[in-house]
C-alpha positions, 0 to 999 in steps of 0.5 A: 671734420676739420683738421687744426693745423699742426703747429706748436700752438696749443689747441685751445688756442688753435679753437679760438683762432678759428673762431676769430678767423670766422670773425674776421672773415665775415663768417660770423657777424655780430650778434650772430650765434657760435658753434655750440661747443658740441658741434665744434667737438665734433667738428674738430674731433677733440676734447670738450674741455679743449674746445671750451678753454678756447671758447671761454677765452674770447669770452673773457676778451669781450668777443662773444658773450653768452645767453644763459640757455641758447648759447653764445654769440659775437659781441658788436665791434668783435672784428675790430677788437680782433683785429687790433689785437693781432696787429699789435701781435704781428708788430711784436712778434714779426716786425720788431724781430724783422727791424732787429735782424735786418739791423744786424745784417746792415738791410736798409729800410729801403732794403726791406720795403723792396723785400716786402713789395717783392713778396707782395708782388710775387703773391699777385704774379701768384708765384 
């Protein structure tokens, strides 16, 4: 079993994270074929109609696409529709924020990108 992290995001779409971290991740290529929604059910240990909320929403964003009968499976350029719709998410919900309260603070941009190869260096250093 899988434990979702425990987050404020609701389940469903903690599901749909997963799967589309498999994409990006390269656990699930294109054309390859998803978890059935009872196999994610067991893995997670949640409710089937949670499991196909999540499911059905990478559906409805052209990431999986489904076979009447066999299941469903990763669309071509899934990676890259993920991808761009996440750093579209990051800029909206990280830097614009970060931009605003450095603004308020008086933090340069030189201030920042020092802060970001800070970090960034401290994850190599493996700090």
């Amino acid at each position: 079993m899988y434990k979702l992290p425990n987050n404020n995001k609701p389940i469903f779409v903690q599901v749909r994270e997963f799967i589309e971290d498999q994409i990006i991740n390269d656990q699930l290529k294109p054309g390859e074929q998803v978890p059935s929604t009872n196999q994610l059910v067991r893995f997670f240990k949640i409710n089937h109609l949670t499991v196909a909320k999540g499911v059905q929403t990478l559906v409805e964003e052209g990431i999986l696409f489904k076979k009447r009968g066999i299941g469903m499976f990763v669309v071509e350029g899934a990676k890259q529709k993920i991808v761009k719709k996440r750093k579209k998410a990051f800029f909206e919900d990280f830097i614009v924020h970060l931009v605003d309260e450095a603004d308020k603070l008086g933090i340069t941009e030189e201030e920042i990108i020092d802060y970001i190869r800070l970090v960034k260096g401290r994850e190599k250093d493996g700090l």
